[in-house]
C-alpha positions in Angstrom: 52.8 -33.9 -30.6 51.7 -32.1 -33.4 50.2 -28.8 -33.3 48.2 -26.4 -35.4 49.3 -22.2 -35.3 47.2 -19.4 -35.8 49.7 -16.0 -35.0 51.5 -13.5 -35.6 55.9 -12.9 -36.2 55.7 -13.6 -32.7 54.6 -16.9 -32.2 56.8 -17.9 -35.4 59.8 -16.7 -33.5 58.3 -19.0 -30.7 59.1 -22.1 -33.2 62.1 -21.3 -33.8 63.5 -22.1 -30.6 64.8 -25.9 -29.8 63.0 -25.5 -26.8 59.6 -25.1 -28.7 58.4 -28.6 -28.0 55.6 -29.5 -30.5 55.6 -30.4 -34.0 54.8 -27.2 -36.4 51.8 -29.0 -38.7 50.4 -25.8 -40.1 51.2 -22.0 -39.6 48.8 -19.2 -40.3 50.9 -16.5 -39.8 50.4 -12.2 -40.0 46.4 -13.0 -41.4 43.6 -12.2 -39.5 40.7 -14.3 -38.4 38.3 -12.4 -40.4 40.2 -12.5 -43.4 41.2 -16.1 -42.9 37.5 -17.5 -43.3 36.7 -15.1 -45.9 35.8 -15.7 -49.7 39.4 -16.2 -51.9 39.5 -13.2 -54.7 41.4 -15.5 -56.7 45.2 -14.0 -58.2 48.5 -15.8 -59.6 51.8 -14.6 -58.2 52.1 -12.3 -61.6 49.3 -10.2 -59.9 51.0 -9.4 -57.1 53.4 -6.1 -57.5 56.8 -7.0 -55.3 59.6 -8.8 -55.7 60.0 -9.6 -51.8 58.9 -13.0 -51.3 57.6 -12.7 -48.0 55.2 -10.6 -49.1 54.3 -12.0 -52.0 53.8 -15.4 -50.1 51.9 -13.6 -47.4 49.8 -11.4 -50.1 49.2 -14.8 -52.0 48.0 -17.2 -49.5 45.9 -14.3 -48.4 43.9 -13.4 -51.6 43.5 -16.8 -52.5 42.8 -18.0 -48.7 44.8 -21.1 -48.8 45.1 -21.9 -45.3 41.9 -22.1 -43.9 41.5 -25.9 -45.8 44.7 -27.1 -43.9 43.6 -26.7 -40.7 40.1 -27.7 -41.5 41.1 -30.8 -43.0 44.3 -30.8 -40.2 45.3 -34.4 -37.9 47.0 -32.1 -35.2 45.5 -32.5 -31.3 46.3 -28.8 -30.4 46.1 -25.4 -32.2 48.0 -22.0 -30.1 46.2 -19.4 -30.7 47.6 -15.7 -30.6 45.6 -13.0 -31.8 48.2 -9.9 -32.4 47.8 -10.3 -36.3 44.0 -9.1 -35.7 45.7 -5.7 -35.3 46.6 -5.9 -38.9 45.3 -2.8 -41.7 42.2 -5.1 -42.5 39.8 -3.9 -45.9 36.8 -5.1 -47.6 36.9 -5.5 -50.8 33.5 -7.2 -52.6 32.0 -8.5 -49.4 35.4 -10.1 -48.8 38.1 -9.6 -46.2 41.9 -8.9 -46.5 45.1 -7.7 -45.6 45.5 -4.3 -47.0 48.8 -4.6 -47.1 47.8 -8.0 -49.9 45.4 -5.5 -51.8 48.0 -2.6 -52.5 50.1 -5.0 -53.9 47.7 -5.9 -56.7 48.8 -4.8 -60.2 45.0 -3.8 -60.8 43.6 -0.4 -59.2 40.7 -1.5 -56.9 38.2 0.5 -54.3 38.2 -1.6 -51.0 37.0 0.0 -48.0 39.8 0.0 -44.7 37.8 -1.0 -41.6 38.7 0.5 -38.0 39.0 -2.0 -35.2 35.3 -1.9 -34.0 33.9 -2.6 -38.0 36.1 -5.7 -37.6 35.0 -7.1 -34.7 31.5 -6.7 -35.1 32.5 -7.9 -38.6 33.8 -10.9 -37.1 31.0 -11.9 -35.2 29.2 -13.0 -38.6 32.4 -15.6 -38.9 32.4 -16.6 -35.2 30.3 -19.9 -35.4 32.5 -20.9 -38.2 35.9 -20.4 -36.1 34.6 -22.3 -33.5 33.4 -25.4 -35.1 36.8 -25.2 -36.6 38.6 -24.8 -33.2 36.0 -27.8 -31.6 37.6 -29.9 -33.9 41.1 -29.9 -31.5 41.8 -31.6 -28.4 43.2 -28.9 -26.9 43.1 -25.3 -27.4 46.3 -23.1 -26.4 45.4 -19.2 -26.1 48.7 -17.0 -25.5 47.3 -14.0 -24.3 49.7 -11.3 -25.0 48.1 -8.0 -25.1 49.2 -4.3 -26.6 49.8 -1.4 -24.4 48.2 0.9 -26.5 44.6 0.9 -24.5 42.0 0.8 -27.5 43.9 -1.8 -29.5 44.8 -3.2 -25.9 41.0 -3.3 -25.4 39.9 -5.0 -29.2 42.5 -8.1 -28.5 40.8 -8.5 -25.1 37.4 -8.6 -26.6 38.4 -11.1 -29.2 39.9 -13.0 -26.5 37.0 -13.1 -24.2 34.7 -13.6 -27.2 36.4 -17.4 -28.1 37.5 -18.5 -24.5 33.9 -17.7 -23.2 32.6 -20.7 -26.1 36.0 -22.7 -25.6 36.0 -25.8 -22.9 38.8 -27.4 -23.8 41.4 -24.8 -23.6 44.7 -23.5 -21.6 45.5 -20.2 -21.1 48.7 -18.8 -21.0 49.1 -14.9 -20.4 52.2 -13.4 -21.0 54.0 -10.2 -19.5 54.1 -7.5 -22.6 56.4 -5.2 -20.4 59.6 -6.7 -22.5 57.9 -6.3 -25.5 58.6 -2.7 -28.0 56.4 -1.6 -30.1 57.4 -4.1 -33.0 56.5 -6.6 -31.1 60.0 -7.7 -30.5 61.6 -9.1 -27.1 65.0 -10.3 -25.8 65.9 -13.8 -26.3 64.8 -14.8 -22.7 61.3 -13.4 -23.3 60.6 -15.8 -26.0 62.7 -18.8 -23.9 60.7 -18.0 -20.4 57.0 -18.8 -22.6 58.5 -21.7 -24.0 59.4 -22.9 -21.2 55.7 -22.6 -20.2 54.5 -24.1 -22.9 56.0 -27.2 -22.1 54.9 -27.6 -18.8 51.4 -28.1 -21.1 52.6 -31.2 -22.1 55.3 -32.5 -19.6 55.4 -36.2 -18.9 54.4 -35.5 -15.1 51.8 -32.7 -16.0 48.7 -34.8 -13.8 51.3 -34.3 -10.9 50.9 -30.8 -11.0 48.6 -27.7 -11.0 48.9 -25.0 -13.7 46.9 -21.9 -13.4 47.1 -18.5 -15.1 46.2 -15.5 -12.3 45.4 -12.1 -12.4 44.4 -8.8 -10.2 42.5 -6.7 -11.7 40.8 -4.0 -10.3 40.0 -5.7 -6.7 38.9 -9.5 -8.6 41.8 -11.8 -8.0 41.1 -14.3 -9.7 43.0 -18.1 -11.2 42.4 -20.3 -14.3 43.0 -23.8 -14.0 45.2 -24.8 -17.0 43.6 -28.3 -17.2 41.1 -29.7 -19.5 39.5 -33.0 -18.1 36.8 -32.3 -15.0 38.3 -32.3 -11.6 36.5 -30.9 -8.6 38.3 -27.9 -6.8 38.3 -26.0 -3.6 39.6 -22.6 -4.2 40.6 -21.1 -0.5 41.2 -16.9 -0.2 44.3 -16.1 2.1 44.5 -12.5 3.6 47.9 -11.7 5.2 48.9 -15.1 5.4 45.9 -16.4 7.1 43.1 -18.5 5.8 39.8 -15.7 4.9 37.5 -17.2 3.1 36.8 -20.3 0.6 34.8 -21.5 -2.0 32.3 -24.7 -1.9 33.7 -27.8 -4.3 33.3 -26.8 -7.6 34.0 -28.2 -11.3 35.1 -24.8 -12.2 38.1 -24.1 -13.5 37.5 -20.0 -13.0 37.0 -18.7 -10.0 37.6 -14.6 -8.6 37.3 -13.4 -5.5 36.3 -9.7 -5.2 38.6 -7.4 -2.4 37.4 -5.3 -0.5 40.0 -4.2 2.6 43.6 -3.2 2.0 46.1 -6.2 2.3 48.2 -9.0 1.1 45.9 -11.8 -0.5 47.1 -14.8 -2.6 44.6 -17.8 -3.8 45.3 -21.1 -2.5 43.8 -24.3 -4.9 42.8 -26.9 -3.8 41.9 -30.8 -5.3 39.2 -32.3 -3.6 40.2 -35.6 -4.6 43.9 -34.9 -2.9 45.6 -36.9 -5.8 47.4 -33.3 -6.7 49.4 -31.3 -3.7 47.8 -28.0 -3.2 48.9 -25.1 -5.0 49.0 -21.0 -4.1 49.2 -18.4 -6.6 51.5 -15.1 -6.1 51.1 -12.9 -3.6 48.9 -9.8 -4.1 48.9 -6.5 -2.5 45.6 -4.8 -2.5 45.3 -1.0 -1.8 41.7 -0.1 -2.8 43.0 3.5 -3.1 45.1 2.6 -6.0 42.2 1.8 -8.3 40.9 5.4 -8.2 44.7 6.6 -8.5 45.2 4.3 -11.3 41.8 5.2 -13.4 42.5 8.8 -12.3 46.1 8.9 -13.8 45.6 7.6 -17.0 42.5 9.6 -17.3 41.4 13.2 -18.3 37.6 12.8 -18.2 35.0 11.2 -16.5 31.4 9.5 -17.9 28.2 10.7 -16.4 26.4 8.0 -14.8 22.4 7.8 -14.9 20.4 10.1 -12.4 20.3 7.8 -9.5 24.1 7.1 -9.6 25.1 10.5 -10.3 26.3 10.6 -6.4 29.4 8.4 -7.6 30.5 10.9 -9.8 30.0 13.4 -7.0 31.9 11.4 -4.5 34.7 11.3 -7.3 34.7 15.0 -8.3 34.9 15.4 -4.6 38.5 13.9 -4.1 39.9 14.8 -7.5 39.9 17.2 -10.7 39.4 16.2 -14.2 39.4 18.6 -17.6 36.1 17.8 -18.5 32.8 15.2 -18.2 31.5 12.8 -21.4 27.8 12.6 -21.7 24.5 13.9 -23.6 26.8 17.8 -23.9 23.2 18.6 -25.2 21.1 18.1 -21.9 24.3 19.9 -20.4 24.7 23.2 -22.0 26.3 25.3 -19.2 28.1 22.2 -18.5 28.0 20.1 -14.8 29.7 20.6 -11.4 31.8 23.3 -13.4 32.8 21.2 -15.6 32.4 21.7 -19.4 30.4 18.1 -20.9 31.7 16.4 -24.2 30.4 13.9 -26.2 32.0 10.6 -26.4 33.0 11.5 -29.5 35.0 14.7 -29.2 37.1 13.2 -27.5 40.4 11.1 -27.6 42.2 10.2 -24.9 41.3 7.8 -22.1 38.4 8.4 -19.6 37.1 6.8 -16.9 33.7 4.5 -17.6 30.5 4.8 -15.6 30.3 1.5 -14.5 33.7 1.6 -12.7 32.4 4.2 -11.0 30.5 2.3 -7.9 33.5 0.6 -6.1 35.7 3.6 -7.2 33.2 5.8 -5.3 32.6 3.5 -2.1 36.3 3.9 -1.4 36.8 7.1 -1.3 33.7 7.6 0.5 35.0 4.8 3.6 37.8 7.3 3.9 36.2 10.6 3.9 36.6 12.9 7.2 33.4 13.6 8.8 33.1 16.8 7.8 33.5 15.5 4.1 31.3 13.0 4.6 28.7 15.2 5.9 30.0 18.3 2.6 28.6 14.9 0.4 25.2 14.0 1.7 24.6 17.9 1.7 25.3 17.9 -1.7 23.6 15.0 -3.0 19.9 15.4 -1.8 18.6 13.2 -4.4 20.4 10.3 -2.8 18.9 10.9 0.3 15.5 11.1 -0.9 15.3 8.6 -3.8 17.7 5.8 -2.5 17.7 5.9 1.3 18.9 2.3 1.6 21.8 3.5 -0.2 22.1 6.1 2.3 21.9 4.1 5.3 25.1 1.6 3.8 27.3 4.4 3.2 26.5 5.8 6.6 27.4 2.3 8.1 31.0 2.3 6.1 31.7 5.8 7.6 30.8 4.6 10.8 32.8 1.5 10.5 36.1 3.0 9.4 36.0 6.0 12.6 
C-alpha cells in the first residue's frame, strides 16, 4: 500500500524499520507546511554554500520547492502526517517562505525576516485551503500526534493539529507518548517499533474485526477517537468504578468526551450498534478533581484576571493557594489586586494559569471548603451575591451537598 509522508527525522526513522508496512512513494522531510506551498526562489546547487549533502539536498528542494508537485500529482491512497518539522527556524524572504537554515546557506547576502511561532501560524492560515485540497485528494489521512514538552511550542503543534483534523473526515489518529523522546527528538529502538506496530493495525487484514481508538484525559474530558473512516453508528457507554454511569444516544460520531465531575476510576466503553464488531473499553482513568488545580498550580507562577463577574473564581483560587503575581490590564491596577502586584501578559515568561480554566478549577475547590471558608468567601465576594445570585444559590447547593 503506498503511502505519501509529510515529517520530520522522526518519521524517516519510522521507514526505516522492516516493520514499517507501507510503501514509501514520496517523503517531505525537515520542511515546513508553510514553506512547502510557498513560491520557489529559484537556485542551482552552486548557490548553496556546504559541502554536506544533506543539507544541500534539504536547502535545494527547499528553495526551489520541489516537492509539493509530487504529492500533488501523487497515486498513493494514504499520506502520515507529522508536524514536528513546523518547529523549524522559518524566514520570509520576498513574500516567500523558507527554512532559514536553506537561506544562510546562500552564497548571496540577503535580508529575510525570521518569524516566531505565532507569525507562522497565522501565516499559515493564508495556505490552509491549499493544504487541504491537497490532503482531500487521499483516501486516508494518518496524523501521528507527537507533541513537544516545551509548553508554547507544545501549544503551536496542537493548534496546527486541531486546525487540519477539525476540516479532515477521512483521517486516523494516532497519538504517541513523547515521555521516551529527548530533546533531539530521538528515542530507543522500541519507541519507534511500539508506533509501528500501531501503524499496522491501520491496515491489518482483519482491521473490520476490530475497534481502534485513540483516548485521552485531559483536564476532567475523557474522551476516544474512533480510528475508522467509513460511517458506522456507535454507542459510547461511561463506566464509573467498574459500574455502568452514564451513556450516549447512537451516534455517527467518531468523537465523543465525557466531562467528570466526582473523584473515581472511569474508563469509556464503545459500542457498535450494528453488533458486527465486539465491544471495546478504553484504559482505565483515575480522576481526582483536586489534581487539576495542583497540576495548573505547579507548573504555574501567575494567574489571569477574569472579567468582573467571574472575578469570584480567582478569589476562590487565591483563597486556597499563593501565586508571585496576577496578568491583566497592570494599568486599571496600579496598587496591584488581592496584594498581589498585576503584569501584563507581556512582561512575563513563564507559564500562568488562563482565565477560562478558571471556572471548574474554582468549583472544586469551593465543594471542599470548610464552612467557615465557605462562609470567609461569600463575605468577600459581595458582588457575587448581588449581581449573580443564581450563581450563589449553586455553590450553596455544592457546599451543602458535600457536608
Amino acid at each position: 500500500m503506498k503511502i505519501d509522508i509529510i515529517g520530520s527525522k522522526f518519521t524517516r526513522k519510522l521507514t526505516e524499520f522492516k516493520n514499517f508496512r507501507f510503501e514509501v512513494n514520496n517523503i517531505v522531510e525537515g520542511q515546513s507546511i508553510l514553506s512547502l506551498l510557498s513560491d520557489p526562489y529559484e537556485v542551482t546547487m552552486k548557490d548553496i554554500n556546504t559541502t554536506d549533502l544533506n543539507d544541500i539536498t534539504v536547502a535545494y528542494r527547499d528553495l526551489n520547492k520541489l516537492l509539493y508537485s509530487n504529492l500533488k500529482n501523487s497515486d498513493s491512497e494514504i499520506l502520515l502526517i507529522e508536524l514536528l518539522s513546523e518547529l523549524n527556524s522559518i524566514s520570509e524572504f520576498r513574500h516567500s517562505y523558507y527554512n532559514t537554515s536553506s537561506l544562510e546557506l546562500l552564497n548571496e547576502e540577503i535580508e529575510y525576516e525570521t518569524l516566531s511561532n505565532i507569525e507562522k501560524f497565522r501565516a499559515l492560515q493564508r495556505y490552509i485551503d491549499e493544504f487541504l485540497r491537497l490532503i482531500k485528494q487521499y483516501d486516508k489521512v494518518i496524523f501521528i500526534k507527537i507533541l513537544p514538552k516545551e509548553q508554547e511550542q507544545k501549544d503551536f503543534i496542537e493548534g496546527l493539529y486541531k486546525t487540519l483534523e477539525d476540516n479532515v473526515e477521512q483521517k486516523l489518529i494516532l497519538t504517541v507518548d513523547n515521555d521516551d523522546l529527548d530533546e533531539n527528538l530521538e528515542a530507543p529502538l522500541e519507541f519507534y517499533n511500539k508506533v509501528n506496530d500501531d501503524l499496522r493495525k491501520f491496515s491489518s487484514d482483519n482491521y473490520y474485526n476490530q475497534l481502534l481508538f485513540d483516548e485521552s484525559l485531559v483536564e476532567n474530558k475523557l474522551s476516544v477517537y474512533i480510528n475508522h473512516v467509513e460511517e458506522r453508528e456507535y454507542i459510547y457507554e461511561l463506566y464509573k468504578n467498574g459500574k455502568p454511569f452514564k451513556s450516549s444516544d447512537p451516534t455517527t460520531n467518531r468523537y465523543f468526551e465525557f466531562q467528570l465531575d466526582e473523584p473515581a476510576k472511569y474508563r469509556i466503553r464503545v459500542n457498535l450498534t450494528s453488533e458486527e464488531v465486539n465491544p471495546r473499553f478504553s484504559q482505565t482513568y483515575e480522576f481526582n478533581p483536586d489534581n487539576i488545580i495542583s497540576s495548573l498550580k505547579s507548573d504555574s507562577e501567575y494567574v489571569e484576571i477574569p472579567s468582573s463577574e467571574n472575578r469570584w473564581m480567582l478569589n476562590a483560587i487565591l483563597q486556597k493557594y499563593e501565586f508571585q503575581g496576577l496578568i491583566g490590564n497592570a494599568y486599571l491596577y496600579p496598587n496591584g489586586y488581592s496584594n498581589y502586584k498585576v503584569f501584563l501578559p507581556e512582561e512575563i515568561n513563564g507559564q500562568y494559569i488562563k482565565k477560562e480554566d478558571l471556572f471548574n478549577s474554582a468549583l472544586n475547590i469551593i465543594s471542599e471548603m470548610t464552612e467557615e471558608e465557605f462562609e470567609y468567601f461569600k463575605t468577600n465576594n459581595d458582588d457575587l451575591i448581588r449581581g449573580n445570585p443564581l450563581m450563589l444559590e449553586f455553590l450553596n447547593y455544592l457546599q451543602m451537598k458535600v457536608q
